[in-house]
TORMINU-752623 format. One line per field, with one value per residue: residue number from 0; residue in one letter; x, y, z of N, C-alpha, C in turn. Coordinates in steps of 0.2 Angstrom, whole numbers, plus 5000, padded with zeros to 4 digits. Atoms other than C-alpha are relative to their C-alpha. Example, Ala and Ser with C-alpha at 12.3 -4.5 7.8 and 13.67 -1.06 7.14 Angstrom:
2
i [0	1]
aa [a	s]
n.x [5004	4996]
n.y [4994	4994]
n.z [5000	4999]
ca.x [5062	5068]
ca.y [4978	4995]
ca.z [5039	5036]
c.x [5004	4996]
c.y [5006	5005]
c.z [5000	5003]
//
This chain:
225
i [0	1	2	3	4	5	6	7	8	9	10	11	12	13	14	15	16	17	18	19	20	21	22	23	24	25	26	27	28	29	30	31	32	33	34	35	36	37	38	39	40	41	42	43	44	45	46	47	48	49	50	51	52	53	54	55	56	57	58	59	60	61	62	63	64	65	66	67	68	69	70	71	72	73	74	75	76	77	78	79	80	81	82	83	84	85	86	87	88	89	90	91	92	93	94	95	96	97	98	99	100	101	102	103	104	105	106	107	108	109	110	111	112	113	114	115	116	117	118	119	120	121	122	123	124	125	126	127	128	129	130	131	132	133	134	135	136	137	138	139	140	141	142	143	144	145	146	147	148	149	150	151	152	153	154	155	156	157	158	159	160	161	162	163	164	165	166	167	168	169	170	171	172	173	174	175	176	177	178	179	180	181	182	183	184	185	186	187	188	189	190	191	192	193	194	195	196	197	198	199	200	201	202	203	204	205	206	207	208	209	210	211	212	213	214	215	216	217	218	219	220	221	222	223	224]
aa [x	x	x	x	x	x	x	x	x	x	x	x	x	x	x	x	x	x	x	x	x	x	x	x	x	x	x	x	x	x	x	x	x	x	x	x	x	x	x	x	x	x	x	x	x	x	x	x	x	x	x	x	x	x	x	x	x	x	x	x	x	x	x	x	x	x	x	x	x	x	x	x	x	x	x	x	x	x	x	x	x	x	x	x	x	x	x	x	x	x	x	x	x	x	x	x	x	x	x	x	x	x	x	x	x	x	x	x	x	x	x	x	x	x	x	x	x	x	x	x	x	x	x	x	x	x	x	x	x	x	x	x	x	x	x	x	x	x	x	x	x	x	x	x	x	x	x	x	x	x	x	x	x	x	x	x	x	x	x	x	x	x	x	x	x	x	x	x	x	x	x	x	x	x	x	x	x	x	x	x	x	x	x	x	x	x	x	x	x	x	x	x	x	x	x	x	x	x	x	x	x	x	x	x	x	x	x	x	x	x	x	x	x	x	x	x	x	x	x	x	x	x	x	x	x]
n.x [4996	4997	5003	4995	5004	5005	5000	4996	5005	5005	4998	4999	5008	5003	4996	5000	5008	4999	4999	4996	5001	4996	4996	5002	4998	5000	5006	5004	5002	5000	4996	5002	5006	4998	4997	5004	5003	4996	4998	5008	5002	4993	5004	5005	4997	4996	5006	5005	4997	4999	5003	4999	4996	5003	5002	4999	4999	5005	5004	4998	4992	4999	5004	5000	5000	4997	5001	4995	5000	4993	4999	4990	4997	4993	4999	5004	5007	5004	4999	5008	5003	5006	5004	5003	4992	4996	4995	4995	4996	4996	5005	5001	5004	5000	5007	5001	5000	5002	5004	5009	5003	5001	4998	4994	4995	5002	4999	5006	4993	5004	4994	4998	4998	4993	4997	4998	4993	4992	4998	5002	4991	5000	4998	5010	5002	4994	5004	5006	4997	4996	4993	4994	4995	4996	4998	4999	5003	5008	4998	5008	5001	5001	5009	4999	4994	4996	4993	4994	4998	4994	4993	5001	4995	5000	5005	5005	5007	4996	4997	5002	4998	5005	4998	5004	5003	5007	5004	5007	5003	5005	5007	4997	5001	4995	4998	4989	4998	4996	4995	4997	4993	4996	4997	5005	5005	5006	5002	5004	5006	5008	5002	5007	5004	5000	4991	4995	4992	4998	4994	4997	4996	4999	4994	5003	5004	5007	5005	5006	5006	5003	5001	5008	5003	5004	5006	5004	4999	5006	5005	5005	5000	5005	5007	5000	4998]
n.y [5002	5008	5001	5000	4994	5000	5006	4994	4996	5004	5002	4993	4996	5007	4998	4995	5000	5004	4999	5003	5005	4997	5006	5004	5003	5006	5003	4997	4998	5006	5000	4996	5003	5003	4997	4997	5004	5000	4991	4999	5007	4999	4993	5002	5008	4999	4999	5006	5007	4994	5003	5006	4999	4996	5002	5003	4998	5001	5003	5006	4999	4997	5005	5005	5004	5005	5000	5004	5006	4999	5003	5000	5006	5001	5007	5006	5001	4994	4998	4999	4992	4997	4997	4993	4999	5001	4992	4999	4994	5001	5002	4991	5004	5000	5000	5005	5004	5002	5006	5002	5003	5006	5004	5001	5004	4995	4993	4997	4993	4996	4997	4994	4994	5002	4998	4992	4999	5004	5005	5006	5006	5004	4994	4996	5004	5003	4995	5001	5004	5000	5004	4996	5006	4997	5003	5004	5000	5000	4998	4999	4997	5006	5003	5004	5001	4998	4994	5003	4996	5004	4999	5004	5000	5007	5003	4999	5007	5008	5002	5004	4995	4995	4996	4994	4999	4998	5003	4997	5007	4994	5003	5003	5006	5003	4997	5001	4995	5000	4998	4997	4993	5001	4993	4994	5001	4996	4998	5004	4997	5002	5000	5001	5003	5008	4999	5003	4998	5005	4997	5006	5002	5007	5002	4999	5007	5002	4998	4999	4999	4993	5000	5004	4995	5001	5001	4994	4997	5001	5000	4995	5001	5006	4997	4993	4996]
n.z [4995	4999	4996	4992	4999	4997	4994	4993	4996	4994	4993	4995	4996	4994	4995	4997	4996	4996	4992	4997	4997	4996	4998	4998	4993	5001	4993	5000	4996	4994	4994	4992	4995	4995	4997	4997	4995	4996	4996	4996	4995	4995	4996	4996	4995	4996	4992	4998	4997	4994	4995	4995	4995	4994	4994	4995	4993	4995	4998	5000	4999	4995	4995	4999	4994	5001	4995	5000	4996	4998	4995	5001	5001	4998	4999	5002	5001	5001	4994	4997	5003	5000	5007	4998	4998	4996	5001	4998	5002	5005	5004	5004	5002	5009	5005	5006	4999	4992	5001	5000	4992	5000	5003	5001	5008	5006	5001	5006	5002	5005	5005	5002	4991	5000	5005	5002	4997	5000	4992	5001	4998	4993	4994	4996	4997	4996	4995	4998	4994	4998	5000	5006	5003	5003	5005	4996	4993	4998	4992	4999	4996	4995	5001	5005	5001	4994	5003	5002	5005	5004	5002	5006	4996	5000	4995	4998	5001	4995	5002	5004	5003	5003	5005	5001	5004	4997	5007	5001	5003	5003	5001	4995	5002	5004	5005	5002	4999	4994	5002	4994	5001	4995	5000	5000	4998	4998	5008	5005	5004	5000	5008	5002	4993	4998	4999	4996	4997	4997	4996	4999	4998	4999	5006	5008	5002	4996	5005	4997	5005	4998	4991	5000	5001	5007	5000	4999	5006	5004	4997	5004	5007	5004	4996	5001	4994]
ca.x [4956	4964	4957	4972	4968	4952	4955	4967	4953	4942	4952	4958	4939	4935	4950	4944	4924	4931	4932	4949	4951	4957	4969	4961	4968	4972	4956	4947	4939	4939	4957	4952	4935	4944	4955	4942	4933	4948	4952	4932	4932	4949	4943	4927	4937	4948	4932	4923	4938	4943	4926	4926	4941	4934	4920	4927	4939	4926	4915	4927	4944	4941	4928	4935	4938	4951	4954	4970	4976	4993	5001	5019	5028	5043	5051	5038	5022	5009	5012	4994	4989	4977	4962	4964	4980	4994	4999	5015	5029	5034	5016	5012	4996	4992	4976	4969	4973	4964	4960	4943	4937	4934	4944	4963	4975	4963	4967	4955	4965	4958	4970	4969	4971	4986	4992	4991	5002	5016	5012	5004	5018	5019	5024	5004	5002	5018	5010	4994	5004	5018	5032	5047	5058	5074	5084	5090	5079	5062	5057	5038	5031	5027	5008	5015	5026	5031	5042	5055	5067	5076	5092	5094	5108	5114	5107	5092	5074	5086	5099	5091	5096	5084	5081	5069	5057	5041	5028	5013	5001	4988	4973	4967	4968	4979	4989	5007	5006	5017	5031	5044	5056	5072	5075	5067	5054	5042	5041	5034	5019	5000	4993	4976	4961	4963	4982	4990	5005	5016	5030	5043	5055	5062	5076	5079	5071	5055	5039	5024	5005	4995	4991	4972	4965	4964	4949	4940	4946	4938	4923	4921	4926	4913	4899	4904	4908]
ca.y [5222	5204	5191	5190	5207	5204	5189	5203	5215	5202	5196	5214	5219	5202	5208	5224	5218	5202	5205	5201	5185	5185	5172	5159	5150	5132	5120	5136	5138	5123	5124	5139	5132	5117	5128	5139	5123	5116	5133	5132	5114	5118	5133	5124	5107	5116	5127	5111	5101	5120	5116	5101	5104	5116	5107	5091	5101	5109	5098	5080	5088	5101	5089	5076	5062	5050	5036	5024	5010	5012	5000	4998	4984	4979	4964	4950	4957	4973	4986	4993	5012	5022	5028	5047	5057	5058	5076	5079	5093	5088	5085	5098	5091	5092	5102	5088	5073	5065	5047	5037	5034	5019	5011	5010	5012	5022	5038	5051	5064	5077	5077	5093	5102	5092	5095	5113	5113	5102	5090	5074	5063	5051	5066	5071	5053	5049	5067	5062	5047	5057	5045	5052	5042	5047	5035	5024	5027	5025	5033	5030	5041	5034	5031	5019	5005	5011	5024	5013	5021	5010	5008	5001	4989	4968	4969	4973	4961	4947	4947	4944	4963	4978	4987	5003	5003	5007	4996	5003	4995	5007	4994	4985	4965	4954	4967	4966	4985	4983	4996	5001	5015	5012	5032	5048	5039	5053	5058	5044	5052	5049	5045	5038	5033	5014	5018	5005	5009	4998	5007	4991	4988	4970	4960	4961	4950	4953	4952	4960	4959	4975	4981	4975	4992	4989	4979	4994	5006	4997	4996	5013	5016	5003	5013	5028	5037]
ca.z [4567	4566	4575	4589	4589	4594	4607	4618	4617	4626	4638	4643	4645	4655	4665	4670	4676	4685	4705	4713	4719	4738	4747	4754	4770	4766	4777	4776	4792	4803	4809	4821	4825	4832	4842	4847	4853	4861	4871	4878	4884	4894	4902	4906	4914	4924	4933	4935	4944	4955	4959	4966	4972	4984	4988	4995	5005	5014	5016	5015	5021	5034	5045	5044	5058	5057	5069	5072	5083	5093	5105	5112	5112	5124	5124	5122	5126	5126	5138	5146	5139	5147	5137	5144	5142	5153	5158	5164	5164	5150	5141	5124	5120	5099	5094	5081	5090	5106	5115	5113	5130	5134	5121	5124	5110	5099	5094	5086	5074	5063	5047	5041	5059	5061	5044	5044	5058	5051	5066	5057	5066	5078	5091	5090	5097	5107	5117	5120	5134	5139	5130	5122	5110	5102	5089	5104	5120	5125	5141	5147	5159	5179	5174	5160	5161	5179	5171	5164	5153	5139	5132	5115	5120	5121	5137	5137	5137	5150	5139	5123	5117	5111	5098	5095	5080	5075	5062	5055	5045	5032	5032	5047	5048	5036	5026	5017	5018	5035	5034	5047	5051	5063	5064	5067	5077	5083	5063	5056	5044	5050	5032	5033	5042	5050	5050	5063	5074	5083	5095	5097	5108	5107	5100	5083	5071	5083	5072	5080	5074	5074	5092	5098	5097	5079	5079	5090	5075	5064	5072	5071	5055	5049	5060	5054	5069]
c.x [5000	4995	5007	4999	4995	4998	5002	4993	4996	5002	5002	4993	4996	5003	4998	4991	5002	5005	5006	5000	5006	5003	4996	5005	5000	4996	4996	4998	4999	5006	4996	4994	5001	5003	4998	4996	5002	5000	4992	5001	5006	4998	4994	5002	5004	4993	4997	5006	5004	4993	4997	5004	5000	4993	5003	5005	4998	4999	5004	5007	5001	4998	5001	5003	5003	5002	5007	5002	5008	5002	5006	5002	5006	5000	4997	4994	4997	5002	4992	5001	4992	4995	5000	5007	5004	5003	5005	5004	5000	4994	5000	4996	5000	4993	4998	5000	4999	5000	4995	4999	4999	5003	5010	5004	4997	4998	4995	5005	4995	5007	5002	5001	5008	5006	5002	5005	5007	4999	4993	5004	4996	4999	4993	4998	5004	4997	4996	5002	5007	5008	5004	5003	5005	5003	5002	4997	4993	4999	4991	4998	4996	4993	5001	5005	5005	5005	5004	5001	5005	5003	5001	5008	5001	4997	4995	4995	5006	5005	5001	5003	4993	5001	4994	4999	4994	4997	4993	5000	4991	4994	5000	4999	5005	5000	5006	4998	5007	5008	5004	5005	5003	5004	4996	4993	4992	4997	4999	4992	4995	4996	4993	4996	5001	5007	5001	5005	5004	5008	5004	5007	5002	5006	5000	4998	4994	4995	4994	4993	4998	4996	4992	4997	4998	4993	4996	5002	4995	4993	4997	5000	4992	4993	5000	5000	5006]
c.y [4992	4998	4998	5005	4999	4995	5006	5005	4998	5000	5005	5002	4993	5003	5005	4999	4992	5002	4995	4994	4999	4992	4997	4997	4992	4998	5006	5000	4994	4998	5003	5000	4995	5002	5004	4992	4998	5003	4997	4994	5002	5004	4997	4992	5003	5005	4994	4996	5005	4999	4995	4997	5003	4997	4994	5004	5004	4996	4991	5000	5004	4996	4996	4995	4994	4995	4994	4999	5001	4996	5001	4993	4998	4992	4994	4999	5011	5004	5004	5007	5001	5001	5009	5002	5001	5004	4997	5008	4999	4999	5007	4995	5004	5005	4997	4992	5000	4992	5000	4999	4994	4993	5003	5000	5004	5008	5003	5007	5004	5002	5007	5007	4999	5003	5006	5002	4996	4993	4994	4995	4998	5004	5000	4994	4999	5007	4998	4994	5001	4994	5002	4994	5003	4991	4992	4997	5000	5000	5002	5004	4995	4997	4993	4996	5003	5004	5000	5006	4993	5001	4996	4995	4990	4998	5000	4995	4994	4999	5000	5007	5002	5004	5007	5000	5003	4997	5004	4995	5007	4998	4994	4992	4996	5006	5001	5007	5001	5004	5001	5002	4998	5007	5005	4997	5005	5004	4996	5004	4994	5002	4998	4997	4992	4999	4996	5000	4996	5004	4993	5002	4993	4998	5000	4994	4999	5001	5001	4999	5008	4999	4998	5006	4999	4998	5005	5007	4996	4999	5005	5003	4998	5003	5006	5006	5004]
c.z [4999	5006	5006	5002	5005	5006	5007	5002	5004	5005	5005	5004	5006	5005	5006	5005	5004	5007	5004	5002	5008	5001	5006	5004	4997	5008	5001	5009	5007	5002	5005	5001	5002	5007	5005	5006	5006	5009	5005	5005	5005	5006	5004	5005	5005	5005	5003	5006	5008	5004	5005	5004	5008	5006	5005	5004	5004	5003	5004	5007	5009	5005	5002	5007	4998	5006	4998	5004	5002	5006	5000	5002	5003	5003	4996	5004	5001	5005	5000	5000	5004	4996	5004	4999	5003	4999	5006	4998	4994	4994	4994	4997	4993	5000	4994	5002	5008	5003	5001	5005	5000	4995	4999	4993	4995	4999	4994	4996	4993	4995	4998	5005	5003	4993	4998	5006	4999	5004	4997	4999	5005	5003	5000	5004	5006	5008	5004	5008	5003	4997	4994	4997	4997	4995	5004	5007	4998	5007	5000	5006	5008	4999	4996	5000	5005	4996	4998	4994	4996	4995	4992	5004	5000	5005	5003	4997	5003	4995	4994	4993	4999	4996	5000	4991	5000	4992	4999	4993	4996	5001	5008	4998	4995	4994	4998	5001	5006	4997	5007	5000	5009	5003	4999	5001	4998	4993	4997	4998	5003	4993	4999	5005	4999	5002	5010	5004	5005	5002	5005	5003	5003	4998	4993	4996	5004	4993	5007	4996	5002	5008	5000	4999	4993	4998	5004	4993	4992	4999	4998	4993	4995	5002	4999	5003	4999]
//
Protein backbone atom coordinates (compact mmCIF):
# COMPACT_ATOMS: atom_id res chain seq x y z
CA UNK A 1 0.00 0.00 0.00
CA UNK A 2 1.43 3.39 -0.97
CA UNK A 3 1.83 5.75 1.41
CA UNK A 4 -1.32 8.17 0.32
CA UNK A 5 -2.82 5.13 0.50
CA UNK A 6 -2.15 4.78 3.78
CA UNK A 7 -2.78 8.52 4.99
CA UNK A 8 -6.82 7.98 3.55
CA UNK A 9 -6.90 4.81 5.46
CA UNK A 10 -6.16 6.90 8.68
CA UNK A 11 -8.14 9.56 8.21
CA UNK A 12 -11.37 7.30 7.24
CA UNK A 13 -10.65 5.30 10.43
CA UNK A 14 -10.28 8.51 12.73
CA UNK A 15 -13.48 9.52 11.05
CA UNK A 16 -15.44 6.64 11.98
CA UNK A 17 -14.40 6.80 16.27
CA UNK A 18 -14.64 10.61 16.24
CA UNK A 19 -18.10 11.69 18.01
CA UNK A 20 -20.17 14.24 15.98
CA UNK A 21 -19.73 17.70 16.73
CA UNK A 22 -23.13 19.47 17.60
CA UNK A 23 -23.98 23.24 16.60
CA UNK A 24 -23.23 25.45 19.29
CA UNK A 25 -25.31 28.82 19.85
CA UNK A 26 -23.19 31.81 19.23
CA UNK A 27 -22.33 33.45 23.44
CA UNK A 28 -23.20 29.96 24.48
CA UNK A 29 -25.47 30.37 27.39
CA UNK A 30 -25.53 33.73 28.75
CA UNK A 31 -27.89 35.32 26.20
CA UNK A 32 -30.97 33.27 27.87
CA UNK A 33 -29.60 33.66 31.29
CA UNK A 34 -29.77 37.32 30.99
CA UNK A 35 -33.34 37.09 29.64
CA UNK A 36 -34.36 34.60 32.17
CA UNK A 37 -33.02 37.13 34.74
CA UNK A 38 -34.44 40.08 33.19
CA UNK A 39 -38.22 38.38 32.88
CA UNK A 40 -37.72 37.51 37.15
CA UNK A 41 -36.95 40.98 38.17
CA UNK A 42 -40.03 42.32 36.05
CA UNK A 43 -42.46 40.03 37.56
CA UNK A 44 -40.89 40.74 40.88
CA UNK A 45 -41.19 44.81 40.49
CA UNK A 46 -44.50 44.90 39.32
CA UNK A 47 -45.82 42.67 42.72
CA UNK A 48 -43.84 44.81 44.70
CA UNK A 49 -45.40 48.31 43.36
CA UNK A 50 -49.34 46.26 43.07
CA UNK A 51 -48.41 46.05 46.52
CA UNK A 52 -47.84 49.06 47.65
CA UNK A 53 -50.18 50.24 45.60
CA UNK A 54 -52.80 48.60 47.60
CA UNK A 55 -51.59 49.33 50.57
CA UNK A 56 -51.54 53.19 50.50
CA UNK A 57 -54.99 53.23 49.19
CA UNK A 58 -56.27 51.45 52.12
CA UNK A 59 -54.54 52.74 54.44
CA UNK A 60 -53.60 56.55 52.91
CA UNK A 61 -56.38 56.94 50.37
CA UNK A 62 -59.67 55.44 51.68
CA UNK A 63 -59.20 57.50 55.33
CA UNK A 64 -58.16 60.11 54.55
CA UNK A 65 -59.25 63.77 55.65
CA UNK A 66 -58.71 66.63 53.72
CA UNK A 67 -59.45 70.23 54.77
CA UNK A 68 -59.76 73.64 52.64
CA UNK A 69 -60.40 77.21 53.18
CA UNK A 70 -63.48 78.91 51.22
CA UNK A 71 -64.70 82.42 51.32
CA UNK A 72 -66.81 84.71 49.01
CA UNK A 73 -65.92 87.72 47.80
CA UNK A 74 -68.46 90.54 46.52
CA UNK A 75 -67.42 93.66 45.61
CA UNK A 76 -64.84 94.94 48.06
CA UNK A 77 -64.89 92.96 51.04
CA UNK A 78 -65.67 89.26 52.69
CA UNK A 79 -69.15 88.22 52.98
CA UNK A 80 -69.80 86.39 56.61
CA UNK A 81 -70.34 82.27 56.40
CA UNK A 82 -71.78 80.23 58.97
CA UNK A 83 -69.78 77.47 60.34
CA UNK A 84 -72.93 74.75 60.08
CA UNK A 85 -74.78 74.09 56.87
CA UNK A 86 -77.50 75.94 55.38
CA UNK A 87 -80.59 73.56 54.63
CA UNK A 88 -82.97 74.68 52.38
CA UNK A 89 -85.37 73.40 49.57
CA UNK A 90 -83.06 73.46 47.47
CA UNK A 91 -80.12 71.99 49.74
CA UNK A 92 -78.40 68.14 48.42
CA UNK A 93 -75.87 67.90 50.91
CA UNK A 94 -72.46 65.76 49.51
CA UNK A 95 -71.63 62.52 51.57
CA UNK A 96 -67.70 63.32 51.90
CA UNK A 97 -67.75 66.93 52.48
CA UNK A 98 -68.90 68.82 55.90
CA UNK A 99 -68.13 72.34 57.85
CA UNK A 100 -65.41 72.60 60.99
CA UNK A 101 -67.48 73.92 63.68
CA UNK A 102 -66.35 76.70 65.12
CA UNK A 103 -64.16 77.74 62.27
CA UNK A 104 -65.96 79.44 59.37
CA UNK A 105 -64.89 79.02 55.91
CA UNK A 106 -63.26 75.57 56.57
CA UNK A 107 -64.30 72.69 55.01
CA UNK A 108 -63.61 68.97 55.73
CA UNK A 109 -63.71 66.68 52.64
CA UNK A 110 -62.98 63.04 52.28
CA UNK A 111 -61.21 62.71 48.63
CA UNK A 112 -61.86 59.50 47.74
CA UNK A 113 -65.79 59.37 49.00
CA UNK A 114 -66.05 62.35 46.82
CA UNK A 115 -64.17 60.95 44.14
CA UNK A 116 -65.93 57.85 43.75
CA UNK A 117 -68.91 59.85 43.18
CA UNK A 118 -67.65 62.16 40.42
CA UNK A 119 -68.60 65.00 42.84
CA UNK A 120 -64.98 66.47 43.97
CA UNK A 121 -66.17 69.92 42.74
CA UNK A 122 -66.84 73.16 43.96
CA UNK A 123 -70.84 71.97 44.08
CA UNK A 124 -69.79 69.66 47.17
CA UNK A 125 -68.85 73.05 48.89
CA UNK A 126 -71.24 75.71 47.12
CA UNK A 127 -74.00 72.77 48.83
CA UNK A 128 -72.82 72.74 52.12
CA UNK A 129 -74.19 76.96 52.16
CA UNK A 130 -77.01 76.77 49.99
CA UNK A 131 -75.33 79.11 47.06
CA UNK A 132 -75.97 78.42 43.45
CA UNK A 133 -73.87 80.04 40.71
CA UNK A 134 -74.18 79.71 36.97
CA UNK A 135 -71.69 81.34 34.50
CA UNK A 136 -73.20 84.85 35.20
CA UNK A 137 -75.33 84.73 38.52
CA UNK A 138 -74.65 84.23 42.06
CA UNK A 139 -77.59 83.76 44.29
CA UNK A 140 -76.96 83.34 48.12
CA UNK A 141 -79.42 81.86 50.11
CA UNK A 142 -81.52 84.41 53.02
CA UNK A 143 -79.09 83.11 56.00
CA UNK A 144 -76.14 84.63 53.68
CA UNK A 145 -75.60 87.80 52.29
CA UNK A 146 -79.48 88.56 53.00
CA UNK A 147 -80.34 86.47 50.06
CA UNK A 148 -79.00 88.82 47.27
CA UNK A 149 -78.90 87.57 43.89
CA UNK A 150 -76.27 88.89 41.40
CA UNK A 151 -76.17 89.89 38.08
CA UNK A 152 -72.86 89.96 36.25
CA UNK A 153 -73.46 93.49 34.65
CA UNK A 154 -71.94 97.49 34.40
CA UNK A 155 -73.92 97.99 37.19
CA UNK A 156 -73.24 96.27 39.57
CA UNK A 157 -70.87 96.93 42.94
CA UNK A 158 -72.29 101.21 42.71
CA UNK A 159 -71.54 101.32 39.33
CA UNK A 160 -68.05 99.91 39.18
CA UNK A 161 -69.51 96.65 37.22
CA UNK A 162 -69.16 92.81 38.37
CA UNK A 163 -67.89 90.05 37.37
CA UNK A 164 -68.32 86.22 38.48
CA UNK A 165 -65.06 84.07 39.19
CA UNK A 166 -63.45 81.91 41.37
CA UNK A 167 -59.46 81.78 42.57
CA UNK A 168 -57.91 78.91 44.26
CA UNK A 169 -54.85 78.69 45.56
CA UNK A 170 -53.01 74.63 46.22
CA UNK A 171 -50.68 75.77 49.12
CA UNK A 172 -51.55 78.11 51.98
CA UNK A 173 -49.80 81.56 52.45
CA UNK A 174 -47.59 83.35 49.67
CA UNK A 175 -48.09 80.99 46.68
CA UNK A 176 -47.87 81.80 42.74
CA UNK A 177 -49.84 78.72 42.32
CA UNK A 178 -53.12 81.09 42.19
CA UNK A 179 -55.30 79.90 39.25
CA UNK A 180 -58.78 81.04 38.20
CA UNK A 181 -61.67 79.87 36.10
CA UNK A 182 -64.38 82.38 34.65
CA UNK A 183 -66.71 79.24 33.67
CA UNK A 184 -68.24 76.26 34.74
CA UNK A 185 -68.00 77.59 38.36
CA UNK A 186 -69.47 74.88 40.55
CA UNK A 187 -66.91 72.51 38.58
CA UNK A 188 -63.69 73.67 39.57
CA UNK A 189 -61.70 70.31 40.82
CA UNK A 190 -60.94 69.92 44.62
CA UNK A 191 -57.20 68.65 44.21
CA UNK A 192 -55.52 68.66 47.43
CA UNK A 193 -55.24 69.15 51.07
CA UNK A 194 -54.88 73.02 52.12
CA UNK A 195 -56.52 73.75 48.76
CA UNK A 196 -57.84 77.59 48.90
CA UNK A 197 -61.10 78.87 47.28
CA UNK A 198 -62.05 82.25 46.61
CA UNK A 199 -65.83 82.62 45.18
CA UNK A 200 -65.43 86.41 43.62
CA UNK A 201 -67.77 88.83 42.65
CA UNK A 202 -66.19 92.09 41.82
CA UNK A 203 -65.07 94.39 39.14
CA UNK A 204 -62.71 93.17 36.85
CA UNK A 205 -59.14 93.43 37.47
CA UNK A 206 -60.13 92.69 41.31
CA UNK A 207 -57.30 90.98 42.98
CA UNK A 208 -58.27 89.11 46.11
CA UNK A 209 -55.94 87.26 48.78
CA UNK A 210 -56.89 83.89 50.08
CA UNK A 211 -59.92 83.92 52.28
CA UNK A 212 -58.89 83.97 56.27
CA UNK A 213 -60.06 80.62 56.96
CA UNK A 214 -56.82 79.62 55.36
CA UNK A 215 -54.75 80.21 58.43
CA UNK A 216 -57.28 77.89 60.44
CA UNK A 217 -56.81 75.10 57.63
CA UNK A 218 -53.47 75.23 58.35
CA UNK A 219 -53.59 74.86 61.69
CA UNK A 220 -55.00 71.77 61.27
CA UNK A 221 -53.16 70.34 58.77
CA UNK A 222 -50.02 71.23 60.89
CA UNK A 223 -51.58 69.27 64.08
CA UNK A 224 -52.66 66.74 62.20
CA UNK A 225 -56.10 66.55 62.72
Amino acid sequence: MTSSAKKIARLAEKSKTRSPRGIRLRGGSLFPTVIIVVLALGAALIAYSRQTLEDRTAADITNATYYLSFGVYVCDQWVALPDTPVITDLAELREGAKLVPATPGVVEWQPQVLSGQRRAKLSAVLDLYSIKVSNTELEFPDAINGGATLTEGSDACDGKGGSLFVATWDNYGTDPSQKTSIAELDSVRLANNGLAVALVFAPDGTEVEQPAASNDVDVLIESGQ
